[in-house]
C-alpha positions as CSV (number, residue, x, y, z in Angstrom):
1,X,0.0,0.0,0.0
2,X,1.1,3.2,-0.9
3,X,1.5,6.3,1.9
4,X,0.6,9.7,0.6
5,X,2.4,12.7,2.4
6,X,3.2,16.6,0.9
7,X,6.2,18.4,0.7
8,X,6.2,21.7,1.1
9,X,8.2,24.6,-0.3
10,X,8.2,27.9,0.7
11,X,9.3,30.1,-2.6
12,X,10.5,33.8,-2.0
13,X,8.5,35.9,-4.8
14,X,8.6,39.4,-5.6
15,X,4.9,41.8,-6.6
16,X,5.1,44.8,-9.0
17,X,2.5,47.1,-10.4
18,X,3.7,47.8,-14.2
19,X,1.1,50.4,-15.5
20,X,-2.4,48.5,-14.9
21,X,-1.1,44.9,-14.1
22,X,0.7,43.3,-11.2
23,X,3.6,41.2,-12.1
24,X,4.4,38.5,-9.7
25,X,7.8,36.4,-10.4
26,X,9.6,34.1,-8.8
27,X,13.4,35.6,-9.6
28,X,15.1,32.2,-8.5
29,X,13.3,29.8,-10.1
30,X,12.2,31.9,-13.1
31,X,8.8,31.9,-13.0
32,X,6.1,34.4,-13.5
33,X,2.9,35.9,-14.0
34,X,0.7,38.4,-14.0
35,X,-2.8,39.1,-12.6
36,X,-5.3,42.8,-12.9
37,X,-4.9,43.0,-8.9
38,X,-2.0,42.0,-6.5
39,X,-3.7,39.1,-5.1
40,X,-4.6,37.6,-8.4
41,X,-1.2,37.9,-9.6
42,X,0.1,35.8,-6.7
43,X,-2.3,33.3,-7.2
44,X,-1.8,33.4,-11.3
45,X,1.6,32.8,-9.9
46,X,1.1,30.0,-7.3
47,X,-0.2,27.9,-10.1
48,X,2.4,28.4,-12.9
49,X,4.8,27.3,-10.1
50,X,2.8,24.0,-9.2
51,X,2.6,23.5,-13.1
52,X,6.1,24.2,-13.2
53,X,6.7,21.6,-10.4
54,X,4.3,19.3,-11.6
55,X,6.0,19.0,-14.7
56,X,9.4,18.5,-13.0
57,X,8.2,15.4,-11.7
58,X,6.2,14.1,-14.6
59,X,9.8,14.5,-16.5
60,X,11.5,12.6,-14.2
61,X,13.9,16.4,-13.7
62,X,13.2,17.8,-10.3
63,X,16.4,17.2,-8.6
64,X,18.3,18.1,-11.6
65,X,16.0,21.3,-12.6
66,X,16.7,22.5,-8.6
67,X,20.2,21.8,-9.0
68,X,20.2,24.0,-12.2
69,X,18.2,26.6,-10.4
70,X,20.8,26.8,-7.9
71,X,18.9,25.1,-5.2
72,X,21.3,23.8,-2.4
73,X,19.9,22.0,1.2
74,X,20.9,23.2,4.1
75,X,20.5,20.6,6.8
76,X,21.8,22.6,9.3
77,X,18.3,24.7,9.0
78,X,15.8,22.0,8.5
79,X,12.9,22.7,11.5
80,X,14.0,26.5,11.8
81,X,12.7,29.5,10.3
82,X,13.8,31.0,7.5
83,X,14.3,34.6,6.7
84,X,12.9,36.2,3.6
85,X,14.5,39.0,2.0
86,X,12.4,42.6,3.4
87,X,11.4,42.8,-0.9
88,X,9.6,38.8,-1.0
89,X,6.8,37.7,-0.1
90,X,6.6,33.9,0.6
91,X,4.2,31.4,-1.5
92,X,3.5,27.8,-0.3
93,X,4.0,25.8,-2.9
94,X,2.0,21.7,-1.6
95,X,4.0,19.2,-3.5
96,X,2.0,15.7,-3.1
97,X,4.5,12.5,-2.7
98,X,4.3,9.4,-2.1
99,X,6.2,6.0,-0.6
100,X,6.0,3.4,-3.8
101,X,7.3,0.9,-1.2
102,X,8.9,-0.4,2.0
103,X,13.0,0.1,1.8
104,X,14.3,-3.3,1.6
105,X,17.8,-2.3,2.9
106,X,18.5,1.1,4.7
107,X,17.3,4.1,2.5
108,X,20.1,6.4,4.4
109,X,23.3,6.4,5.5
């Protein structure tokens, strides 16, 4: 049987007003969009990066597409808080996952 669980990230994005639209980006992963009011340009946003994630994983490229996006993990912070720049705003981004099977040997080292 398969277990479900979500991963989680936390994406630093920037919101402009350029003439009548908001442009929302995310800088680091190069991602954006756009949206007639601030709140629908973060949400235009928040779904080009799930597609963008979503397609990652249907490609079989997510570790390598991170690793290109300059993406490094910092174990020493994993269960602290993180600091956004004063200019970001954060956007949860859900990734869905799941456990295809019970580790036959040790999945670590």
């Amino acid at each position: 049987m398969h277990r479900q669980f979500k991963i989680t990230f936390q994406i630093p994005v920037t919101v402009t007003k350029k003439k009548k639209w908001w442009v929302s980006r995310s800088p680091d992963l190069q991602v954006s969009s756009q949206g007639a009011t601030k709140a629908k340009a973060l949400e235009s946003l928040k779904e080009a990066l799930e597609l963008f994630f979503e397609t990652c994983a249907e490609r079989n490229t997510f570790f390598e597409v991170m690793q290109e996006c300059g993406v490094k993990l910092m174990p020493e912070k994993i269960g602290k808080p993180i600091h956004m720049p004063h200019n970001y705003l954060p956007i949860n981004i859900p990734i869905p996952a799941m456990f295809t099977h019970s580790p036959t040997h040790a999945c670590h080292v």
